[in-house]
N, C-alpha and C positions, 0 to 999 in steps of 0.2 A: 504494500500500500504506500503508494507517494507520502510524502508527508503534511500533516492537515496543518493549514492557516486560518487564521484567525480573519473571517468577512464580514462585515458587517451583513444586516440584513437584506439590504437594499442593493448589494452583490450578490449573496447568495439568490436571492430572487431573479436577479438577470442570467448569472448562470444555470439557474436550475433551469430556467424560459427558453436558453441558450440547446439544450440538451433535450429539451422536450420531448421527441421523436423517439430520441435515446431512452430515455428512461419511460415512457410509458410503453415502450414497446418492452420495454423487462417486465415492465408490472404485469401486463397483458400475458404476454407468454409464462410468468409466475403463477397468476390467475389459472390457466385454462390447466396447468400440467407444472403442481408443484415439483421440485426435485423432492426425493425422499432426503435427503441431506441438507434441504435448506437451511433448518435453525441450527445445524453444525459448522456450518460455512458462514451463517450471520453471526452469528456469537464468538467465532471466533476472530472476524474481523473486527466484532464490537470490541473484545477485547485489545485487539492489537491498534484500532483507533484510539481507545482510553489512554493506552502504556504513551501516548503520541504527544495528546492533548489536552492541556488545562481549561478547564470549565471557567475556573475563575478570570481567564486570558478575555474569556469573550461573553459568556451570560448573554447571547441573543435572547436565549428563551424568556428567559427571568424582565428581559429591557420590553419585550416586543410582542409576547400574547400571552392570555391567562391561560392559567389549567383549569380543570375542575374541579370545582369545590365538594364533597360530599360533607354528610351530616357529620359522619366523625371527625372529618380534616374540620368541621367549623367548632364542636365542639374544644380539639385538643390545642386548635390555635386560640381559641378564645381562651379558654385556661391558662394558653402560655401566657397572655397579654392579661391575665387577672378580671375577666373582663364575661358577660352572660353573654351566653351564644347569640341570643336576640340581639345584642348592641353589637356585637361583632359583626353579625351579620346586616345589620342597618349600616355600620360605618366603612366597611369595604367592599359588599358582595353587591351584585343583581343577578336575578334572571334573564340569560339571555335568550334567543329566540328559538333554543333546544328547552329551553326552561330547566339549564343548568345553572347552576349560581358559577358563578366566578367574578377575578374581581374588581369593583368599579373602573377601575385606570391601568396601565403600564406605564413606567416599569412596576413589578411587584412592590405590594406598598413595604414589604421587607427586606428588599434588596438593598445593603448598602453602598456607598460611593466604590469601594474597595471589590464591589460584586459581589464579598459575601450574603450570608441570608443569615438573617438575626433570629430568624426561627428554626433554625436549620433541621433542628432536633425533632421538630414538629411542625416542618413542612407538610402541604398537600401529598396524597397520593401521586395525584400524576407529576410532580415535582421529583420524589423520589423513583419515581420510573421511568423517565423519560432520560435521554428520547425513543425508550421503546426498540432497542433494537437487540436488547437482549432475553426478550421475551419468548414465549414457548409459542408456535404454532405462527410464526414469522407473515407466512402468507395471507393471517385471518387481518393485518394492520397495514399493507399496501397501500391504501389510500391515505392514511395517517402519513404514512411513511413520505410521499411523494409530497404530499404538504410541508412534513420535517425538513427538507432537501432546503427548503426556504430561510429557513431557521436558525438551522444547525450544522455546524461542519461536519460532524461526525456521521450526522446523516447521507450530508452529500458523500462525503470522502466511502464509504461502505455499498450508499448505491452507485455509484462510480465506480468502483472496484468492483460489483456484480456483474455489470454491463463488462466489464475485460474477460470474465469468468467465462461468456457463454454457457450460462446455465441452460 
């Protein structure tokens, strides 16, 4: 795997736009006729993307769209913040047009200057998951995925190395 840079979002967007053909024709033929090895071949590039790249270098995600909030992630961040899940969820969340909550503005209202995350401990779910590319059953998130490409270097750099693979 080349080695991954740090893009802003507004890069990664023109090159994932740049490749388009490319990568939805992987998704596409991922879709109709998974490999039996795919999430052996994803996870392992997940991996050797991680060994590459600091999170803290670039926090696309954290700057540039919410995750989802569920009931437990509003409970355990409300407790982090001392704070009833009602106010918590008055003073950061809305329903968006999934009528999931997630929350009001980006960047995350916990995101420090430094990229850290002040809640770290008791971050969202999909915060501690993302960006989803070491997950079981890899072909069931293709769609996620191809939007991550936007986002996230690590995304790009892995489906980018897919498309070399000829899966």
């Amino acid at each position: 795997m080349e080695s991954i840079c740090y893009y802003k979002p507004e890069e990664l967007k023109q090159m994932t736009a740049n490749r388009k053909q490319e990568f939805s024709a992987l998704f596409q033929k991922l879709k109709k006729k998974k490999p039996k090895n795919l999430d052996t071949i994803v996870h392992a590039l997940h991996e050797e993307a991680f060994n590459q790249f600091d999170c803290l270098d670039c926090a696309n995600c954290c700057s540039s769209i919410s995750p989802i909030i569920t009931d437990n992630d509003v409970n355990r961040l409300a407790k982090s913040q001392k704070m009833k899940a009602s106010d918590f969820t008055d003073r950061h969340l809305y329903l968006d047009e999934d009528q999931d909550y997630v929350f009001q503005k980006t960047p995350c209202p916990f995101l420090m200057h430094d990229n850290y995350c002040c809640v770290y401990n008791n971050r969202p779910r999909a915060c501690r998951e993302y960006p989803h590319t070491d997950r079981k059953r890899f072909y069931q998130i293709l769609n996620l995925t191809r939007k991550n490409c936007e986002i996230c270097p690590i995304v790009y750099a892995i489906t980018n190395e897919l498309t070399t693979l000829g899966l």
